[in-house]
N, C-alpha and C positions, 0 to 999 in steps of 0.2 A: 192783162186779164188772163186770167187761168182756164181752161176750158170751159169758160163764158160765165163764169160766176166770181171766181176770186180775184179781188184786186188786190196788188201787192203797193206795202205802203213804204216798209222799210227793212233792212237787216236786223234780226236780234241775235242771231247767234251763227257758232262757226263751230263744224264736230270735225271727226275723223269722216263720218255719213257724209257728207252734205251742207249746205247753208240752209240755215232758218230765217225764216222770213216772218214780218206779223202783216197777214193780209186779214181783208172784209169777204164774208161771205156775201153777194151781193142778192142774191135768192133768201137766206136767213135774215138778214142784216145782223149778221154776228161776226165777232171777230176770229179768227180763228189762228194755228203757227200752220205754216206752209215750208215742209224742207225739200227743196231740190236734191234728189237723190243722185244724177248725173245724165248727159247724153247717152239715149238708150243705144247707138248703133257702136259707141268706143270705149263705153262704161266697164266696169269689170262684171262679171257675171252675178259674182258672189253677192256683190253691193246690191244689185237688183232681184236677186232674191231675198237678202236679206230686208229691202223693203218693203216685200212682198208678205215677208213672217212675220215681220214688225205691225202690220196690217191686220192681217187674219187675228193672229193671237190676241192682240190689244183689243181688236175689234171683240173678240170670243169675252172680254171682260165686260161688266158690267156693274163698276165699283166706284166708290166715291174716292178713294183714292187712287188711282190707277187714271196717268193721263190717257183718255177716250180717244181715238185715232173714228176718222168720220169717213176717209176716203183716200183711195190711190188712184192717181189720174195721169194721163198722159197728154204733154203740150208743146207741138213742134220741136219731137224727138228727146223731151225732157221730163223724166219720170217726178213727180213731187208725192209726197204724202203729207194729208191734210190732216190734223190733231186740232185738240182741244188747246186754247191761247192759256198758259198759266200768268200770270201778270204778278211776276216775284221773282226769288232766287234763288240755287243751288244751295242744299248741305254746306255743301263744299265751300260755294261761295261767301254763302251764310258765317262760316265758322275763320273762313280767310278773313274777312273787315270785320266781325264784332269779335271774334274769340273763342275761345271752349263756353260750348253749351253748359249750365248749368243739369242737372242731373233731372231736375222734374221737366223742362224744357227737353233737352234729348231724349226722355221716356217718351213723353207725347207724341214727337212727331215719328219716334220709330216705333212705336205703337201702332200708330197709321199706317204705317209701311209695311210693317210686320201683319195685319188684317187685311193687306190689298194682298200678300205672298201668300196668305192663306188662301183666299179666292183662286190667286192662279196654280197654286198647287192640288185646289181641290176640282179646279178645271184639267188637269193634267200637264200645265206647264210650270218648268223650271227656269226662273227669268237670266241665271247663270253670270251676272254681271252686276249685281247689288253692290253698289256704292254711293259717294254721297256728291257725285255727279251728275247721279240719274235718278236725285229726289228732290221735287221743286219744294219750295214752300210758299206759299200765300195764304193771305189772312189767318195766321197761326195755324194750320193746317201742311200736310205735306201728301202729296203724290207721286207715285213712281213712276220714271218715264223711260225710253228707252227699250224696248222688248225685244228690238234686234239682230238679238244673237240670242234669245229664249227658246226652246223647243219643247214640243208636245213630247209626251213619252210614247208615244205611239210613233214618232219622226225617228227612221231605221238610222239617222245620222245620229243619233243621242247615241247609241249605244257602241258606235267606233270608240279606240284606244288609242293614243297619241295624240290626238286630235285636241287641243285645249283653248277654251276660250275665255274671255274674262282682263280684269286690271289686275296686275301682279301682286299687286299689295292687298289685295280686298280677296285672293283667290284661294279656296278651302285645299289643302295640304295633300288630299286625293284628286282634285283636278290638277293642282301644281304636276302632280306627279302623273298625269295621263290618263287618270280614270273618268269615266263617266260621269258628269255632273249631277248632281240630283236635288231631293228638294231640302236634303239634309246641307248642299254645300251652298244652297240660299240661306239657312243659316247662319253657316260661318261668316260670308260677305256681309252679314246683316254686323254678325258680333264685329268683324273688323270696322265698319261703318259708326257702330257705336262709340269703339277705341276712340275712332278721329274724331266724332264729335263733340268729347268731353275730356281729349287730349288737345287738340289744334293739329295734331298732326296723325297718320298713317300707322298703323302699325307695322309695319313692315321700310325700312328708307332703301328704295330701289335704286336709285342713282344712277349711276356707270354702269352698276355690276349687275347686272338683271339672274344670270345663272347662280348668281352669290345668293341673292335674296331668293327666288327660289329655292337653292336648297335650306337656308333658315327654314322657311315654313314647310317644308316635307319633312326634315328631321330635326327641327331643334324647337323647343317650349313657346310658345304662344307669348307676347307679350299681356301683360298684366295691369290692372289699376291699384293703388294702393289697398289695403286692405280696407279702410275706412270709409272709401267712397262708395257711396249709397248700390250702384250698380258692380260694385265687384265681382261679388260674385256671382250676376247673372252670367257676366264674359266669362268666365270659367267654364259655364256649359253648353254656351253659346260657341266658342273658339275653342273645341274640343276637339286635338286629333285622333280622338277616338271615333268614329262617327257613330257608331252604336250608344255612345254615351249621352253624345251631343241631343239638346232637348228638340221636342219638334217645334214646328214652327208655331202651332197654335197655342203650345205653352209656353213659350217664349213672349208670343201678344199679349196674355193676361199677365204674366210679370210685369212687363213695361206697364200695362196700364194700372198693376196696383202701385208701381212709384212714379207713376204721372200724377196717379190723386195722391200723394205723400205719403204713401203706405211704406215700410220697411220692407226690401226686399224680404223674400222665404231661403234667399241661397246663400249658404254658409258661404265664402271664398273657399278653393283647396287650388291646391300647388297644381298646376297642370299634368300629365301623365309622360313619365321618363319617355324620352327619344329612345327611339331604335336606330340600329345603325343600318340597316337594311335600306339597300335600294330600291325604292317605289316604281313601278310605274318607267318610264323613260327617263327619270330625273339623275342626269348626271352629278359624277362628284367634282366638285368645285375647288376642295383644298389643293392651294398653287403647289407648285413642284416647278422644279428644274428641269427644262425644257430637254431633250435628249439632244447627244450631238447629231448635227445634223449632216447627212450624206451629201456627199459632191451635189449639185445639179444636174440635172439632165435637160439636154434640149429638147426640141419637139414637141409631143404631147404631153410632156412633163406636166407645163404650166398649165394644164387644162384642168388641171387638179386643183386650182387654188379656190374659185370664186365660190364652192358652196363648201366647204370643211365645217369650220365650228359652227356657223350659222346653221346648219343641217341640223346639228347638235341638237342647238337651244330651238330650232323649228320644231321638235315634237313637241315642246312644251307651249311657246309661246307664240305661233303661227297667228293663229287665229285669232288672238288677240291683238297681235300689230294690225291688223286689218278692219279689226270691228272697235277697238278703244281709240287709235289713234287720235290725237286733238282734245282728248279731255283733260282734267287738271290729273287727273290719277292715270293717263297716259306713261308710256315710255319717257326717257330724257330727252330733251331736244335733240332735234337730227344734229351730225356731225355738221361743221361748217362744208357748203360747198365749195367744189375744186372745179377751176377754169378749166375750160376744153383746153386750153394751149397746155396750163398745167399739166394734165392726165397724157399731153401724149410725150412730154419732154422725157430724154431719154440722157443716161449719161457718156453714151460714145459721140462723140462729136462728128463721126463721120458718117453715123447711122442716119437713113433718110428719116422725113417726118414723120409721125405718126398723125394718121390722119381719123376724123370722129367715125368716118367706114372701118376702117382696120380695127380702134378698138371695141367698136360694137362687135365686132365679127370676133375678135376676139375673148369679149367678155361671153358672148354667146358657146363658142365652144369650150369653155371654161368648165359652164355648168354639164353640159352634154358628156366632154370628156371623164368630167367627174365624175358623174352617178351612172356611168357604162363601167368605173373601176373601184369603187371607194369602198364596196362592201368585201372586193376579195384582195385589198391593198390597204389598210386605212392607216398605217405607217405612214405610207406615203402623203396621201392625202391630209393627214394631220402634218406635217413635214409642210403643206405651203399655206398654213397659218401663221398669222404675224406673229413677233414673240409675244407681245402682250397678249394677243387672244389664245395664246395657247395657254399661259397663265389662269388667265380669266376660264377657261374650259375645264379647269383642275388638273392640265397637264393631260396626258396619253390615257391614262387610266380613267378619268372623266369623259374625256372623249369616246372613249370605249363602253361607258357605261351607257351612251344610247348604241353607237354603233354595233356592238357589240349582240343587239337584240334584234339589228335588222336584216333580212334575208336578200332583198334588193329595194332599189329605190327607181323609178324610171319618170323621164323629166314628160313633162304634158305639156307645160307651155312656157316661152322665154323671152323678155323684155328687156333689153339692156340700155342705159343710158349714160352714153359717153362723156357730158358736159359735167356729170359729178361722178362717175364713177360707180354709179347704183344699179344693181338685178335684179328685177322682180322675177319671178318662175314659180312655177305650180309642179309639186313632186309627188305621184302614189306609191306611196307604202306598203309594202308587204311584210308581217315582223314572224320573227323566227316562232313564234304561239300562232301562227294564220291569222290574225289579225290583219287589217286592212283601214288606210286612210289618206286621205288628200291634203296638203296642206298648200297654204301659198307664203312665199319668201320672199323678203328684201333685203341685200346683202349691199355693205358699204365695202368696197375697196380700197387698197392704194397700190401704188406704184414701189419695190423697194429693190435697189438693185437691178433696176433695170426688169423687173419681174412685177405680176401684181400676186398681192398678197391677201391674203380676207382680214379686213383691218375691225367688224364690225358689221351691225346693222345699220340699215341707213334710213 
């Protein structure tokens, strides 16, 4: 029993948040979803504020599509929020076991979606994570769930740079690239959502290369539906890197609804708006290049350089999104396999003593510290103890410069290392060469190469 009311019956679901539970309100006699957000005294901070906003904001709604959040409680040291039970299934799930949406079907239920985003825009929140994750649907109906990672325009955090949040594939082409979310880039998430669900699949295939598909959606053409299909040309001004172009939200609602009742769209298709080559925002360049030769080693505080290099990188972009999408279907690619404690400390001089899981915590911890006390007046270097592939993957020197290059310093806040796979979590503030200012938090995958570690990746 939950702080003397809710009885919990079973598991229905599993996020990046939390586990969802379907419990009885035993005062209502209703049922209601119950998510365990985590133990309040070990929890991350972040996570418990953000089930705090998830709360307020949801609450501040008052919509028939919009899942209703009723309570946040606490229960021997374990934070839960209480929401309305939808008794159905994701978009997302929806379009995985039956298929693409037909066209008068996907108007409808993003129709719905698209009139709850009107409400919370015209309450002053941008829900910033529109996909088809966080749209249930029951009884031919859909509701948007999820608020999150939403903020008031009035929340002084909306208006930081570098700072991005969201699923990769659903994320409008000025937050990809560092800007301030708004209620124009719930649009965009809205048109990519639409893509999926009258494709079966994402507009955007994130995969391995997450910096890859990031820069696609900053500077290169929006994917398309054939010209024929009944909503084509809505995704044209819907998935618009123009955002002065891009429709708003509430005309974008009465579109869908004139081809949910079988109306012929009003939007001709046209060709989306030529790329620019200009770099946005913190979004580095991605095109591979040949890795530079690389200088002798150095001992000592050399290797302190390795554990946040490229991951630093792609943290302006996509920080905030490992932390608040984590576990959904439009999530990152599965974590790397993990690597045995015995694995992480084997060494290849035979006479070397062992590495013990103290040493390389101790290690992995002065990693980050050594690094961002050097990386903004060295980044040669520090790009130098990325693995060969992720330097690859970073576009090479010049990619990697295209964040670093804009940052004045970086100073670490807090550091988590875990030795039995090889993973850092750490909290970095930002200071960027325009005054600009932001927080982000990182997880970085290692390995071992040469007897060195390397940043092989996120974990």
């Amino acid at each position: 029993m939950i702080a003397g009311r809710y009885r919990l019956e079973r598991q229905i679901g599993r996020g990046g948040s939390g586990t969802v539970h379907l419990a009885v309100d035993e005062v209502l006699g209703r049922q209601v979803a119950i998510k365990r957000i985590g133990l309040i005294p070990g929890s991350d901070s972040a996570e418990l504020e953000r089930a705090e906003r998830e709360a307020r904001l949801a609450a501040a709604l008052n919509h028939p599509h919009v899942v209703s959040v009723f309570d946040l409680v606490d229960e021997e040291d374990v934070r839960w929020l209480v929401m309305e039970y939808v008794d159905g299934q994701t978009l997302s799930e929806r379009v995985r076991t039956s298929g693409p949406l037909d066209a008068t079907e996907a108007a409808t239920l993003l129709a719905q979606t698209a009139d709850a985003l009107v409400e919370a825009h015209e309450h002053g929140i941008v829900h910033r994570d529109v996909k088809p994750s966080n749209i249930m649907i029951a009884g031919g109906g859909a509701k948007l769930n999820d608020f999150g990672i939403a903020r008031s325009e009035d929340d002084p955090s909306l208006t930081q740079t570098g700072l991005v949040t969201g699923s990769p594939a659903y994320l409008a082409p000025e937050v990809a690239s560092g800007s301030s979310a708004t209620a124009a880039s719930d649009v965009w998430s809205l048109g990519a959502t639409l893509y999926h669900a009258v494709t079966g699949k994402p507009p955007y295939d994130v995969g391995d290369n997450l910096i890859g598909a990031l820069y696609k959606i900053v500077h290169e053409d929006p994917p398309r539906l054939p010209e024929d299909h009944p909503m084509a040309g809505l995704l044209t001004v819907m998935m618009n890197r123009d955002v002065d172009a891009r429709w708003s939200m509430p005309r974008v609602r009465d579109e869908l609804a004139r081809i949910a009742r079988g109306q012929r769209s009003t939007v001709v298709p046209a060709p989306a708006p030529a790329p620019t080559r200009e770099a946005t925002g913190t979004m580095p360049y991605v095109a591979a290049s040949p890795p530079p030769d690389r200088p002798a080693r150095r001992n000592g505080a050399r290797w302190g350089w390795l554990a946040a290099a490229a991951a630093l990188a792609v943290a302006a972009v996509v920080a905030a999104y490992v932390w608040a999408g984590r576990g959904t279907p439009e999530a990152l690619p599965d974590e790397q396999q993990t690597r045995t404690a015995e694995s992480s400390g084997t060494t290849t001089g035979s006479s070397a003593p062992p590495v013990t899981a103290a040493d390389t915590r101790r290690q992995m911890d002065a990693f980050i510290t050594s690094y961002l006390s050097t990386v903004t007046s060295d980044p040669r270097a520090a790009f130098e103890q990325l693995t060969p592939e992720f330097q690859d993957a970073s576009g090479g020197f010049e990619g990697y410069m295209g964040w670093w290059g804009k940052v004045q310093s970086a100073s670490l806040a807090d550091v988590a290392s875990d030795p039995s796979d090889l993973t850092v979590g750490y909290t970095v503030d930002y200071v960027m060469k325009s005054g600009a200012r932001s927080t982000q938090r990182v997880r970085l995958q290692l390995e071992r190469l040469d007897d060195e570690l390397r940043i092989a990746g996120e974990g």
